[in-house]
BALOBA-1460 file (C-alpha; in Angstrom, 3 decimals):
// residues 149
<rec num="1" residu="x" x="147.030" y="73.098" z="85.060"/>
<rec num="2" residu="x" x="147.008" y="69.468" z="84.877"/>
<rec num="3" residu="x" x="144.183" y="67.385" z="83.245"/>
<rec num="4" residu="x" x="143.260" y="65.660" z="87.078"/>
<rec num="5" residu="x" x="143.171" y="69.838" z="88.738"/>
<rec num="6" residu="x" x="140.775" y="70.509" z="85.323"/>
<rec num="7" residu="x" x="138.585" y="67.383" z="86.256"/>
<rec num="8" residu="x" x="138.053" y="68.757" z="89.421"/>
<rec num="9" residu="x" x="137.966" y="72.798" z="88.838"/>
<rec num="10" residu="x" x="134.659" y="72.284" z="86.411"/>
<rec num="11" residu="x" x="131.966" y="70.943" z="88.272"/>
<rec num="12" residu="x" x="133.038" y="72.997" z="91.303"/>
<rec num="13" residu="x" x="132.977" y="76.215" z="88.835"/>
<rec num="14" residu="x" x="129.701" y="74.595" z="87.110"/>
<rec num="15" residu="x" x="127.959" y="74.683" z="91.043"/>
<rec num="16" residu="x" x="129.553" y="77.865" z="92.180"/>
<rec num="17" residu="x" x="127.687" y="79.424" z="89.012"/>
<rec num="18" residu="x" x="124.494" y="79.397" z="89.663"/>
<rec num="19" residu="x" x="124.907" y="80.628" z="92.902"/>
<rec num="20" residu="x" x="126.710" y="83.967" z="91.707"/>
<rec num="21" residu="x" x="124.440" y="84.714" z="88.533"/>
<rec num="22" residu="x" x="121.023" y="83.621" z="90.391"/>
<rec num="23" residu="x" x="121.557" y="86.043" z="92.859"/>
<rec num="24" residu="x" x="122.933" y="88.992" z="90.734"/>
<rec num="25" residu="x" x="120.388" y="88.934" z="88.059"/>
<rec num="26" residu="x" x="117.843" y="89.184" z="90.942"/>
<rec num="27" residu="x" x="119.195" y="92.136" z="91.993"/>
<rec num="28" residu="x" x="119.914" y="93.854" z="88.800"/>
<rec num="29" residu="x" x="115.981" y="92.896" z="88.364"/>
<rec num="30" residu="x" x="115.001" y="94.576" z="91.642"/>
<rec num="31" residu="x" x="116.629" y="97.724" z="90.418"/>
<rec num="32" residu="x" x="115.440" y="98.090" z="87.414"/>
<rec num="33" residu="x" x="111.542" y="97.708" z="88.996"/>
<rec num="34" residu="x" x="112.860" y="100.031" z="91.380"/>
<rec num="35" residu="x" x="113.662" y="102.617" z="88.719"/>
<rec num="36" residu="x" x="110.483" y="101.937" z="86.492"/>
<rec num="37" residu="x" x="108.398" y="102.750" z="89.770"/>
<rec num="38" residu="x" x="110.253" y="106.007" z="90.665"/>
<rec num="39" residu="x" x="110.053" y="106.961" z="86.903"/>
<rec num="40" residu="x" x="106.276" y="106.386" z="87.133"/>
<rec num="41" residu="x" x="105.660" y="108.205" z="90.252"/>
<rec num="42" residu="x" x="107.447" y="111.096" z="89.171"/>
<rec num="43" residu="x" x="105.521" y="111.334" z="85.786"/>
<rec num="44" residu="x" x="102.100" y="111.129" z="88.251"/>
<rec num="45" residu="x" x="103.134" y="113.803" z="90.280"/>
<rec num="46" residu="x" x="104.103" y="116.040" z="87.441"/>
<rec num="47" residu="x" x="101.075" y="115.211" z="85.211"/>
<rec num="48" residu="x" x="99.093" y="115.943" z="88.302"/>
<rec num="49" residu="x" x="101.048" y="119.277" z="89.094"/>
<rec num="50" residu="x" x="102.980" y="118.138" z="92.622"/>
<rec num="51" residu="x" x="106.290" y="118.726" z="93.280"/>
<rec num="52" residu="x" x="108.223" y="115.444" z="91.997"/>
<rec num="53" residu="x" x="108.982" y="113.052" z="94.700"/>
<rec num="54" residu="x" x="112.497" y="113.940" z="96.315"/>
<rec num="55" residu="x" x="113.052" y="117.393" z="95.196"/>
<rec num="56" residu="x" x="111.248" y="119.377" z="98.105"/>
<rec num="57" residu="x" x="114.013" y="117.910" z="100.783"/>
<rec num="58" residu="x" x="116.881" y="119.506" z="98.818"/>
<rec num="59" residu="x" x="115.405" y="122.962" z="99.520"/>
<rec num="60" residu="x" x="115.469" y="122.726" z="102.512"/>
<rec num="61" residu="x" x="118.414" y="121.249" z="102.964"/>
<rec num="62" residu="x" x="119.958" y="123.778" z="101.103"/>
<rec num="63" residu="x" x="118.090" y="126.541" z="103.493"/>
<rec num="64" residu="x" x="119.840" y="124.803" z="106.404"/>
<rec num="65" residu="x" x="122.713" y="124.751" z="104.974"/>
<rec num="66" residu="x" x="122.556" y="128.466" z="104.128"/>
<rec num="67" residu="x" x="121.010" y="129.411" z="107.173"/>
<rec num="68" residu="x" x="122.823" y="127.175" z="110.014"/>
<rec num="69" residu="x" x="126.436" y="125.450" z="108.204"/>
<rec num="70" residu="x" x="127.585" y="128.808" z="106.413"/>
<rec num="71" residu="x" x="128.097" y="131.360" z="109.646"/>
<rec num="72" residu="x" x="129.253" y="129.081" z="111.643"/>
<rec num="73" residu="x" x="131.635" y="128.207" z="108.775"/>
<rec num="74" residu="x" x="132.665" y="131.660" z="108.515"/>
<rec num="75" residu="x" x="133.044" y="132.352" z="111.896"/>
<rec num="76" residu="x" x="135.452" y="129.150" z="111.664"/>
<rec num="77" residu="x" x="137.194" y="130.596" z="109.026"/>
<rec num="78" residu="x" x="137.646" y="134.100" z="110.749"/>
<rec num="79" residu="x" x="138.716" y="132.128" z="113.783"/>
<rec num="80" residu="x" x="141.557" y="130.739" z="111.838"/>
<rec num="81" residu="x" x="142.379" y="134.132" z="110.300"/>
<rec num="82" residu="x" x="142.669" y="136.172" z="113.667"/>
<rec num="83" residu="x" x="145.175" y="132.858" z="115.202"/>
<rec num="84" residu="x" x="146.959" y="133.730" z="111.749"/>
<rec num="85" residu="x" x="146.966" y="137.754" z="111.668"/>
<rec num="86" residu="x" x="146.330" y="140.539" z="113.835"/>
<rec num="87" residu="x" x="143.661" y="142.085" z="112.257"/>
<rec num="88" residu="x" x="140.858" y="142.396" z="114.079"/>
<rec num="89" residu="x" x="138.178" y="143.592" z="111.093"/>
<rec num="90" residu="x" x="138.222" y="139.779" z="110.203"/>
<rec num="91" residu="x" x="135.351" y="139.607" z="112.731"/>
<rec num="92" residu="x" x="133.220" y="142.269" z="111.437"/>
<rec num="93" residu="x" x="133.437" y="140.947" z="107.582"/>
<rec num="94" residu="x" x="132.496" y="137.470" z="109.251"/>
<rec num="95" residu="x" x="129.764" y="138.918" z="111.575"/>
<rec num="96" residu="x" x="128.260" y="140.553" z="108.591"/>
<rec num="97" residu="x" x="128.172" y="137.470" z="106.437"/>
<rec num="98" residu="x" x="127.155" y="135.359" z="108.993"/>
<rec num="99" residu="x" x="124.040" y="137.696" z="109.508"/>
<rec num="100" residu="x" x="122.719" y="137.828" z="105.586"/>
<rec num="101" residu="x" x="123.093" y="134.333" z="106.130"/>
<rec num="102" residu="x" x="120.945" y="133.457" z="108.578"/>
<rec num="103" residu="x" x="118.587" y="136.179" z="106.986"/>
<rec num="104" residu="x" x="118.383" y="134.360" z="103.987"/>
<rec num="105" residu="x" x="118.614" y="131.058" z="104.888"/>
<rec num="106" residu="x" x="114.969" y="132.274" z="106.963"/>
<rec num="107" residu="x" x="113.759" y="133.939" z="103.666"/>
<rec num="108" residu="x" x="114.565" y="130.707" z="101.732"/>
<rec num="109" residu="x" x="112.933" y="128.137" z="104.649"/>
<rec num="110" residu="x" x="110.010" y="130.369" z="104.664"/>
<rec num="111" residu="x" x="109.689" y="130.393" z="100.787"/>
<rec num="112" residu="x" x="109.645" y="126.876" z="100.958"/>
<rec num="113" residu="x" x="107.807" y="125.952" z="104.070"/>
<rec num="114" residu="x" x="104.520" y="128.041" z="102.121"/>
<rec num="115" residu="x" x="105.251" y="126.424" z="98.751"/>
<rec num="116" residu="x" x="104.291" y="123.374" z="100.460"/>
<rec num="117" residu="x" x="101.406" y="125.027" z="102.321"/>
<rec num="118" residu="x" x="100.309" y="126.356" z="98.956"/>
<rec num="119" residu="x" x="100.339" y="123.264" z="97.444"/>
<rec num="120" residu="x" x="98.278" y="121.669" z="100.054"/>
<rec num="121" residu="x" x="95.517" y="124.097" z="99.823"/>
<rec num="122" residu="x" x="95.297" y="123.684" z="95.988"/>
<rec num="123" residu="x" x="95.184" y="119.728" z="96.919"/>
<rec num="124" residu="x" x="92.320" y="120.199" z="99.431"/>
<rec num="125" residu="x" x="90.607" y="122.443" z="96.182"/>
<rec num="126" residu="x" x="91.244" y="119.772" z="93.781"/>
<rec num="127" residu="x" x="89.587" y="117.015" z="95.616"/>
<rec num="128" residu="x" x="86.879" y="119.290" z="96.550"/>
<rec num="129" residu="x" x="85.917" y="119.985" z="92.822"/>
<rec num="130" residu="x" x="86.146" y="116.141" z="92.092"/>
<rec num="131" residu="x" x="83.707" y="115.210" z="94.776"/>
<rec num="132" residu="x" x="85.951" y="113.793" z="97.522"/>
<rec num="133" residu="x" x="84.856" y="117.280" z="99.829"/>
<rec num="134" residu="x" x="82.246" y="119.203" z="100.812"/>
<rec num="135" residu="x" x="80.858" y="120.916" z="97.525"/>
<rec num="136" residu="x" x="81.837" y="124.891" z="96.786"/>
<rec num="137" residu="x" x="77.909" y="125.215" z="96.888"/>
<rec num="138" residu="x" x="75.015" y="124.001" z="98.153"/>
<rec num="139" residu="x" x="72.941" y="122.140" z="95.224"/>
<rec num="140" residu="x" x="69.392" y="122.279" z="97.065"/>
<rec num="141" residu="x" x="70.008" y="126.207" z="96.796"/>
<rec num="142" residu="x" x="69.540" y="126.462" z="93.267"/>
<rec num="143" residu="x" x="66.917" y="123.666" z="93.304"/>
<rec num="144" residu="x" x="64.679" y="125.586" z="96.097"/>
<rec num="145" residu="x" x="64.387" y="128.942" z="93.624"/>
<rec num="146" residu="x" x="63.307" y="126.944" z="90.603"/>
<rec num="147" residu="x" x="60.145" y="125.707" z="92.672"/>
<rec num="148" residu="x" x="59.370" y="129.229" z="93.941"/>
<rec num="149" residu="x" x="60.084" y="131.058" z="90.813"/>
């Protein structure tokens, strides 16, 4: 490079700068926030005993996947085998896989469609017993047989 093309490459490079870091370290910023809140809700939810934030749709995407994906992936598969070979007890193995599939694929959505009702009904019992419900008894009860007694 000659000393005139270095004249003119450094202030460009000395504008261009700021305009390339400013924006990155903003970002890097943002994630790290981003992180520090997830980190913090997570540590809520487990000191408070709910399921951490994220993990309940992976159930049941894996019960989908279980229940809907894997027979018709087999039946795909057995599809291929009978174009390939003439046996024909290709479609019994894959009729009989792709029935325990959908069987437990509706064991595994059901196991974790009443995990989440359970949890809700110990969340309705937990703000009842701090005060944000109706109260597990009735307070003028007890107060009605100490004036009679």
């Amino acid at each position: 490079m000659s000393e005139d093309e270095l004249v003119i490459m450094v202030p460009i490079v000395a504008i261009l700068m700021p305009l390339i870091l400013v924006p990155t370290v903003i970002v890097l910023r943002q994630r790290a926030r981003r992180r520090e809140w997830e980190y913090r809700e997570r540590m809520k939810a487990m000191e408070m005993g709910l399921p951490v934030p994220g993990s309940e749709v992976w159930a049941s995407r894996v019960a989908i996947a279980i229940g809907a994906i894997m027979p018709a992936g087999v039946f795909g598969v057995a599809w291929l085998a009978s174009l390939t070979t003439s046996v024909d007890e290709v479609w019994i193995a894959a009729a009989v896989v792709g029935i325990v599939g959908v069987i437990q694929g509706s064991r595994l959505a059901n196991r974790t469609l009443s995990g989440t009702q359970r949890l809700e009904k110990e969340d309705q019992r937990s703000s009842n017993a701090q005060g944000q419900g109706k109260p597990q008894f009735d307070p003028d009860a007890y107060e009605a047989i100490v004036r009679h007694g």
